[in-house]
C-alpha positions in Angstrom: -41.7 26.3 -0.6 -44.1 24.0 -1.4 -45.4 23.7 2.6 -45.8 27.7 2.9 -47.7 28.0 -0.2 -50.1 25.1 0.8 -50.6 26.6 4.3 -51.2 29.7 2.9 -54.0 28.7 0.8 -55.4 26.8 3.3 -55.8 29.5 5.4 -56.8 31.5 2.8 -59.6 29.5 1.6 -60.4 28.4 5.6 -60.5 31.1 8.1 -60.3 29.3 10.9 -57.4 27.4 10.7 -53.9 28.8 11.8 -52.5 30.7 9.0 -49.0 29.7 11.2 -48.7 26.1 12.1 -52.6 25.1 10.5 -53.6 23.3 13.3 -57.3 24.2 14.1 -58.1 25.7 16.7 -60.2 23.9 19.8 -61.0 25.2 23.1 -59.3 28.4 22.7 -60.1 32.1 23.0 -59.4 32.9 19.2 -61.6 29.8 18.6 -64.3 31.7 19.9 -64.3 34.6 17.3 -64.7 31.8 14.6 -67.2 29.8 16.5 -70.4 31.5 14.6 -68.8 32.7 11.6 -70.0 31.3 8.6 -66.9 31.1 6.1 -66.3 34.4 4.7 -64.9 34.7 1.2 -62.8 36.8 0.0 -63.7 40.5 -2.1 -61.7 39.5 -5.0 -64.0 36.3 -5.3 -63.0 34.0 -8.0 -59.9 35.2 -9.5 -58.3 34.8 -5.5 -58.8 31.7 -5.6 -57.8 31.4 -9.3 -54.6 33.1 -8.2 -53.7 31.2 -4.9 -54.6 27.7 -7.1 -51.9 28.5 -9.7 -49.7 29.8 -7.2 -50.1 26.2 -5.9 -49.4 24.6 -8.7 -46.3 26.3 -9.4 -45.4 25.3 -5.9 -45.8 21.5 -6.9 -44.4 21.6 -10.0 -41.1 23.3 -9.0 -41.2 20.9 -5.6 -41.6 17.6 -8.3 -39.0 19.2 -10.5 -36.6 19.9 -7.7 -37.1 16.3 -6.2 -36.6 15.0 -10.1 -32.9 16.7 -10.1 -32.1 14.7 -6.7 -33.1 11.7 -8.0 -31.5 11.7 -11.4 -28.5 12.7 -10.0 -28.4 10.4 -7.1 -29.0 7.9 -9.9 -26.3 9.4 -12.2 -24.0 8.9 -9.4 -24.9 5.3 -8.6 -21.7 4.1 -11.2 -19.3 6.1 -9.4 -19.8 4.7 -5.4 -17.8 1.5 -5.9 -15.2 3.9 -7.1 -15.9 6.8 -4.9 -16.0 5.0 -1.6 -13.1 2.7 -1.4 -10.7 5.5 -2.2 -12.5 7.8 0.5 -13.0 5.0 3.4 -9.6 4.2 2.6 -8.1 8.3 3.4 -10.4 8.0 5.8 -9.1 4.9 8.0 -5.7 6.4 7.3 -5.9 9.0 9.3 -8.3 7.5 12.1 -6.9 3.9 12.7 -3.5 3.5 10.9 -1.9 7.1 12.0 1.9 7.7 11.5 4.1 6.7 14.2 6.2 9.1 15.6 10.4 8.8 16.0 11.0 5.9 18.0 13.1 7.3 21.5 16.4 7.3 20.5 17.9 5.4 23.4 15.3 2.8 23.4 15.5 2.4 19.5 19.2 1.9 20.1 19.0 -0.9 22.9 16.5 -3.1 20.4 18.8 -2.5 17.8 21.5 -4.2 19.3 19.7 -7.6 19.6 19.8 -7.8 15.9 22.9 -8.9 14.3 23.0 -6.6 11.1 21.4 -3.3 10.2 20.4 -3.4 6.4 19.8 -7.0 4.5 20.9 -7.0 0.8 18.3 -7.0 -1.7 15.8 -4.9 -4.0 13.9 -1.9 -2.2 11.2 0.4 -3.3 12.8 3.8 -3.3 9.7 6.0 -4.3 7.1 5.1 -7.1 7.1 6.0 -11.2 4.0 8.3 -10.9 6.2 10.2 -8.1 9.0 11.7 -10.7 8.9 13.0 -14.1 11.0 13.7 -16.5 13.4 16.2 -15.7 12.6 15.9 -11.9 15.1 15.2 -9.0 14.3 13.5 -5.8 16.2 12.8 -2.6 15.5 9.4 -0.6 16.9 9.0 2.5 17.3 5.3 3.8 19.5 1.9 4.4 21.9 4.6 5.9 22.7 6.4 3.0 21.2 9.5 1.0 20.1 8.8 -2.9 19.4 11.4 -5.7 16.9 9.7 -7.8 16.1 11.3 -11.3 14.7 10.9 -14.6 16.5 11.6 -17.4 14.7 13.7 -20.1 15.5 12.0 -23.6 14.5 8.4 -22.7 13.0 8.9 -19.1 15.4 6.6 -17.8 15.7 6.5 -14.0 19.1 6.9 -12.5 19.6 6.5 -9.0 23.2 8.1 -8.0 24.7 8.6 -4.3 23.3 12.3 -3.4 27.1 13.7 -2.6 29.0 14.7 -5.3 32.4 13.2 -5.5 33.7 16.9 -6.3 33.4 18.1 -2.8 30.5 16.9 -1.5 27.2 18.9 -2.1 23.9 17.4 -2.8 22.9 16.7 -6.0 19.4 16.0 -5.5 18.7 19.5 -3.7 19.5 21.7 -6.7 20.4 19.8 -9.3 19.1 19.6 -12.9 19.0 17.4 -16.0 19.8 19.7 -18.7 17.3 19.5 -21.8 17.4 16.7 -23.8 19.6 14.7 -21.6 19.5 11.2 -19.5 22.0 13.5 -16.8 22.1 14.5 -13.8 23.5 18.0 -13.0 25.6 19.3 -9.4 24.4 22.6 -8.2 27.6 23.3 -7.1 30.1 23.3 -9.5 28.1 22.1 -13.0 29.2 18.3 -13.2 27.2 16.3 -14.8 26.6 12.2 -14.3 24.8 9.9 -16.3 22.4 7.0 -14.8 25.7 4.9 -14.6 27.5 7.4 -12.5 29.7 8.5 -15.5 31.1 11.7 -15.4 30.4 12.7 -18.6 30.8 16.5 -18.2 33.5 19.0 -16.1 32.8 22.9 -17.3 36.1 24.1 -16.1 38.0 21.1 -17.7 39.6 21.6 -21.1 38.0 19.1 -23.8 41.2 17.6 -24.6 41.7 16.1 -20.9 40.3 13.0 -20.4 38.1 12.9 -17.0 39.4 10.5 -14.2 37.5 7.8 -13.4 37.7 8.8 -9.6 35.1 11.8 -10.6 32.7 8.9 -11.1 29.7 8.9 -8.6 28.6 5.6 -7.0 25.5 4.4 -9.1 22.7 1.6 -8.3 21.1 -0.9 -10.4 17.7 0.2 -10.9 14.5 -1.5 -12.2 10.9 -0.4 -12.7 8.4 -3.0 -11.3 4.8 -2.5 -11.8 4.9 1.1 -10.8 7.4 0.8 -8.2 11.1 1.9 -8.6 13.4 -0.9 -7.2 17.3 -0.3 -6.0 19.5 -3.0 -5.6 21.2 -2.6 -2.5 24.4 -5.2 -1.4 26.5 -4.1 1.0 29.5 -5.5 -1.0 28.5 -3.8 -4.2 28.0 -7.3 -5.9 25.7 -7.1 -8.6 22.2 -8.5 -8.7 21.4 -12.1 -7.8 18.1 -12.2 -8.7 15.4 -10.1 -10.4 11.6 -9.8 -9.4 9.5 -11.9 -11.0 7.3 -11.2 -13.7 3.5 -11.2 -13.3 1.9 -12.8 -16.3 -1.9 -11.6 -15.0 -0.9 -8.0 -14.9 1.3 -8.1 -17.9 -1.8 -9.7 -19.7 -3.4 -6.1 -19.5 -6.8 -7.8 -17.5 -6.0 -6.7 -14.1 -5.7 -2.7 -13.2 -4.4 -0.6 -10.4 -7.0 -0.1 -8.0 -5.2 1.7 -4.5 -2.6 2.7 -2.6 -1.5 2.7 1.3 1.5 4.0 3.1 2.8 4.2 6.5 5.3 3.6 8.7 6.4 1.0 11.1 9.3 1.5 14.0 10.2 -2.2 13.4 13.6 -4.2 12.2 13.1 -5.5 8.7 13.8 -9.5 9.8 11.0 -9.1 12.3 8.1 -8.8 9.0 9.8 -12.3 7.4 10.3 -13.8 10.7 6.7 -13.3 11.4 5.4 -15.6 8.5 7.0 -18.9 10.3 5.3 -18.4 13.6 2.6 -20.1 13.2 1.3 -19.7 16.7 0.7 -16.2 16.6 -2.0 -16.6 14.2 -5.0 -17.3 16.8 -4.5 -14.4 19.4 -3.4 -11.7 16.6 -5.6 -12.6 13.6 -8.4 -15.2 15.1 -11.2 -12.9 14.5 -13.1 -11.1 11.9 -12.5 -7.7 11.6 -14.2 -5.0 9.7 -11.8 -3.4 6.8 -9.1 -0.8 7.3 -10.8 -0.7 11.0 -9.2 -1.8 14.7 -13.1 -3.3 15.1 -14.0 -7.0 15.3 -17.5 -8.6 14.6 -18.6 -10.2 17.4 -19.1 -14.1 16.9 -16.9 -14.4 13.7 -13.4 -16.4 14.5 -10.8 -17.3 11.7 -9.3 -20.8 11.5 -5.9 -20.4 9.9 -4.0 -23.3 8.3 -0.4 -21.6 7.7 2.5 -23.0 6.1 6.1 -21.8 5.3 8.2 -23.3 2.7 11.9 -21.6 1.7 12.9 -22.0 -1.6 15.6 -24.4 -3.0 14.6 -26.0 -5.5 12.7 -24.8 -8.9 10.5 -27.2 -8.6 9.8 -25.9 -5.5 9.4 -22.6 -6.7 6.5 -23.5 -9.4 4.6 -26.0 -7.5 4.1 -23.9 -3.8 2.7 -20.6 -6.3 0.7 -22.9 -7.4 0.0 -20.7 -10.6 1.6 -19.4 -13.8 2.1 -16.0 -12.3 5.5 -15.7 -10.5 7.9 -17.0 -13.3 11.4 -16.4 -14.2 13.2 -13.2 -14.0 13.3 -10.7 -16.8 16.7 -11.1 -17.6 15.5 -15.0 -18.4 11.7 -14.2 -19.5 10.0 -17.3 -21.1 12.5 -19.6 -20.1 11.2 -22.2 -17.9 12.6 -23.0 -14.4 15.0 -26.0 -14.1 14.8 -28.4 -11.2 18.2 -28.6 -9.0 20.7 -31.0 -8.7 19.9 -33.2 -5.7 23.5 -32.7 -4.3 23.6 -28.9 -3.9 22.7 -29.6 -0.8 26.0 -31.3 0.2 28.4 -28.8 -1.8 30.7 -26.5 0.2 29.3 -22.7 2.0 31.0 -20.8 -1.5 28.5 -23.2 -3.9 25.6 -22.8 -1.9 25.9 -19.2 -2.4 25.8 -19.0 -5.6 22.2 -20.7 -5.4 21.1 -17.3 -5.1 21.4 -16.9 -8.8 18.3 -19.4 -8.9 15.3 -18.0 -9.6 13.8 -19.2 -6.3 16.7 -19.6 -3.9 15.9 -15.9 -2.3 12.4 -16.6 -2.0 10.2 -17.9 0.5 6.6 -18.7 0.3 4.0 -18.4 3.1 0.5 -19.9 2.6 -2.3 -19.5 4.3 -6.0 -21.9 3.8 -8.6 -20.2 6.4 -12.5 -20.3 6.9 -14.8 -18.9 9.4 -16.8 -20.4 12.6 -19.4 -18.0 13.9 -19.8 -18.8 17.6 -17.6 -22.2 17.4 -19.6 -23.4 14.6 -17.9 -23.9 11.1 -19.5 -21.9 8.1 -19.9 -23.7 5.1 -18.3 -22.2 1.7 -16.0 -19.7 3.7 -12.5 -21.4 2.7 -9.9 -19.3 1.4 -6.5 -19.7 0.3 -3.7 -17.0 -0.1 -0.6 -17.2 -1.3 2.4 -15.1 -0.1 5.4 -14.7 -1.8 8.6 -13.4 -0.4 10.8 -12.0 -3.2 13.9 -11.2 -1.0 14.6 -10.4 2.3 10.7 -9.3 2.9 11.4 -5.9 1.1 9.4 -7.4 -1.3 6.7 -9.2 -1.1 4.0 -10.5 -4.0 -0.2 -11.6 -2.1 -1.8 -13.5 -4.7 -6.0 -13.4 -3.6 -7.6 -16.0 -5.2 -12.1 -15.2 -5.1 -14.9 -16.6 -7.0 -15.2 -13.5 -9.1 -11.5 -12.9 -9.6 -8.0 -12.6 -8.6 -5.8 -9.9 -6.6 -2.4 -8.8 -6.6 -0.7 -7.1 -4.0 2.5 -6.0 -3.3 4.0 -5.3 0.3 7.2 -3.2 0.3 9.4 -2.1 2.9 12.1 0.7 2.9 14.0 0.9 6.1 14.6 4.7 6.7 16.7 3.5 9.4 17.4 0.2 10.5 14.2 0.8 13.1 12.1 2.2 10.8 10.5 1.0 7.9 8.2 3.0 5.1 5.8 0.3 4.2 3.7 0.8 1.0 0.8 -1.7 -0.2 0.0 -1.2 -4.0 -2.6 -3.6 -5.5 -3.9 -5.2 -8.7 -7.1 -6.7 -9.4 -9.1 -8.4 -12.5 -11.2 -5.8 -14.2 -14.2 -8.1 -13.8 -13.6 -8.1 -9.8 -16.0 -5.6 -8.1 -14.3 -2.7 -6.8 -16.1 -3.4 -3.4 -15.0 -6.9 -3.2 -11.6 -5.5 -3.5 -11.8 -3.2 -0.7 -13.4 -5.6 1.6 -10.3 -8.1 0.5 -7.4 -5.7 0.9 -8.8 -4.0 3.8 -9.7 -7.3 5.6 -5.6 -8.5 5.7 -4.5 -4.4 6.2 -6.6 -5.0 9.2 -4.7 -8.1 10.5 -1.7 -7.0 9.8 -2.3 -3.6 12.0 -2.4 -6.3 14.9 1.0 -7.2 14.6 1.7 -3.2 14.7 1.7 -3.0 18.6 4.3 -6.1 19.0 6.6 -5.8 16.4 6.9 -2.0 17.7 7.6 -3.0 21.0 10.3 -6.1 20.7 13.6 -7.3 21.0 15.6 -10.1 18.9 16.3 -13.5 20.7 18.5 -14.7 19.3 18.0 -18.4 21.1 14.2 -18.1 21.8 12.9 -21.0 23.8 10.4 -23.0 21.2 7.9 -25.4 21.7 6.3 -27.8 19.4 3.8 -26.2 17.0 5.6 -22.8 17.0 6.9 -23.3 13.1 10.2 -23.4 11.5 11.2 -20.2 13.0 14.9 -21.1 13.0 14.7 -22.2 9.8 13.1 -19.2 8.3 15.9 -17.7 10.0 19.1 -19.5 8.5 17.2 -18.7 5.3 17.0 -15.0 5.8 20.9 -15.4 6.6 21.8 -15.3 3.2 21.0 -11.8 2.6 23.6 -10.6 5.3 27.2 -10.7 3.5 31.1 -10.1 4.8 30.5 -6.3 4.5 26.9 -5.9 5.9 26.7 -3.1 8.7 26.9 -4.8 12.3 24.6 -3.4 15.0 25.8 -1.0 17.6 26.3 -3.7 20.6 27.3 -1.0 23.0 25.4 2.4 23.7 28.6 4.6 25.3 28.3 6.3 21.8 
């Protein structure tokens, strides 16, 4: 606007030049028509020139007050980037660089599975997350083999997590069914039954009040917890009760740190391969020896990672406070407060039946991996680039607890893994950080180790079990992560199809 108003009293005021693209003319035949013209002006004298002056004026003024508008609101939007671009670069390496994998090939699925001894390990699994139901709401989740109806009740928004089938005959409670108003039940579709978040019948329409309902009308129920915004099932192939709890987090029960993303996907892997992977050391330098850019496949050139990993099971509670290493993971919250107890030195020595029962420690199911790196840039170490993480394992590695530790503030992050099938696994990242920490600096952090762990993607995807690998020194206390993750397997846990003539 402002161009074609000054071009047009340009021209207006100068003859020859172009009233189109105000260049003046040189050497050209409509040059010569100008060439001894003196400058003409025009009839309306004065007030044309009054005229075309305020019209440029207005021109400026609205150009100065349009470029004032950009400018405030680039400037209004200034606070909002650090909150605006994680989210959106995070969306947007979802669906460039961490895609979801399709359905595994049935057969060849099958033929990895059968190098593994068990399906499903025991342990506490992230079904879906709090903000996914409401009250009132009804949701089916299909994994570990089995179908669950997960609800929450509507008088105390307690979640219930209930075998999907109806004992009645069958039909699936979490595709039609209710909880009635005012209620903590869940309703059948089919024939009006109603279960509480214990699998209690509580309700039969057609029965007469005076009959007392079997207990056989019961439906299977889980133990259930809610976990910093994930909902956790205890799963145990012998329908034991829970061993062990999560531990709470004293930094994000504090009320300091806050939610700051999300990430989901899926991996075509066995669940034992993920713990496994934390006690081989060697891997370390070919899958996650160089700098990459966040949530990208992309390296930067020059920039190598030393790694310094260790793995440490837990037997001992003094174990268990001294590898943390902070007052973050502590006791369970059926024992909150209480501090943990160092073990007797002779558990070790007891008989199969009393080492199990360690599990009812509050660190004999975890593991911890740790990880002190720093950065050379062209073989050359960089001075202040150490960092130290620390990875907890709470379980089988359907659970697991990243504690970042920065300058400018700390991170949680939590790692889940649902296996949909034994080959499959819905992995979910959810993580924490101080309110002090730059939302930047928590992007760059997350999406640095989301990026090293999409290395692993391609080989985990693509293996087998051995179950006697051939190990050399420096390869890390594979075998001993694995008699570890042995305890999560009991009497009753689902063997792998060795045979495919199904």
């Amino acid at each position: 606007q402002l161009l074609c108003q000054l071009r047009f009293f340009i021209s207006f005021c100068y003859p020859r030049w172009s009233l189109f693209d105000m260049t003046v003319f040189e050497e050209s035949d409509a040059n010569k028509l100008y060439k001894d013209v003196p400058p003409v002006s025009h009839p309306l004298g004065w007030k044309s020139y009054t005229f075309h002056a305020i019209c440029l004026a207005i021109a400026v003024g609205l150009y100065f007050a349009q470029f004032s508008i950009l400018l405030s609101f680039i400037v209004l939007s200034l606070p909002s980037v650090p909150i605006v671009f994680p989210y959106c670069a995070i969306m947007l390496a979802q669906y460039l660089f961490f895609p979801t994998p399709g359905l595994e090939e049935p057969n060849r699925s099958a033929r990895r599975l059968q190098t593994y001894s068990h399906s499903f390990p025991n342990g506490w699994f992230h079904l879906i997350s709090s903000n996914e139901i409401k009250p009132g709401q009804v949701v089916e989740v299909g994994a570990l083999g089995r179908d669950f109806a997960v609800y929450r009740g509507r008088k105390t928004g307690v979640i219930g997590v209930l075998d999907a089938h109806c004992p009645h005959l069958g039909a699936n409670m979490a595709v039609g069914g209710t909880v009635p108003m005012g209620t903590d039940c869940l309703t059948c579709p089919f024939h009006g039954w109603e279960f509480n978040s214990s699998g209690g019948c509580t309700h039969i329409p057609h029965l007469p009040k005076e009959t007392t309902i079997p207990c056989a009308a019961n439906a299977k129920a889980y133990h259930v917890c809610e976990y910093y915004g994930m909902i956790l099932m205890w799963y145990h192939a012998d329908n034991e009760p829970p061993s062990y709890y999560p531990p709470t987090v004293q930094s994000l029960d504090a009320g300091n740190f806050h939610h700051r993303g999300h990430f989901d996907t899926h991996v075509n892997m066995h669940l034992q391969e993920f713990a496994e992977n934390s006690a081989d050391f060697l891997h370390f330098d070919p899958l996650h020896g160089k700098m990459m850019i966040p949530f990208s496949p992309f390296y930067i050139p020059g920039v190598d990672i030393v790694h310094r990993p260790g793995w440490k099971p837990g037997t001992r509670a003094k174990s268990f406070v001294s590898t943390v290493g902070s007052e973050d993971a502590v006791a369970s919250p059926t024992n909150k407060g209480k501090k943990a107890v160092e073990g007797d030195e002779d558990d070790e020595k007891k008989d199969v039946t009393a080492v199990k029962k360690k599990a009812v420690n509050p660190e004999a199911h975890m593991s911890w991996f740790s990880d002190s790196a720093s950065l050379n840039f062209h073989g050359r170490p960089i001075p202040d680039t150490a960092a130290h993480a620390d990875i907890t394992f709470l379980g089988c590695g359907s659970l697991v607890m990243f504690h970042f530790n920065t300058p400018v503030g700390d991170i949680v992050m939590f790692q889940s893994h649902l296996p949909v099938t034994a080959m499959r696994q819905r992995t979910r990242f959810t993580w924490f950080a101080d309110e002090k920490m730059p939302r930047l600096l928590v992007w760059y952090v997350v999406g640095q180790w989301l990026s090293q762990w999409r290395n692993d993607l391609s080989v985990w995807e693509n293996k087998k079990f051995i179950t006697k690998p051939v190990l050399v020194k420096g390869d890390g206390p594979i075998m001993a992560q694995r008699r570890w993750f042995s305890q999560f397997y009991s009497a009753s846990s689902q063997p792998t199809q060795k045979s495919l003539d199904w």
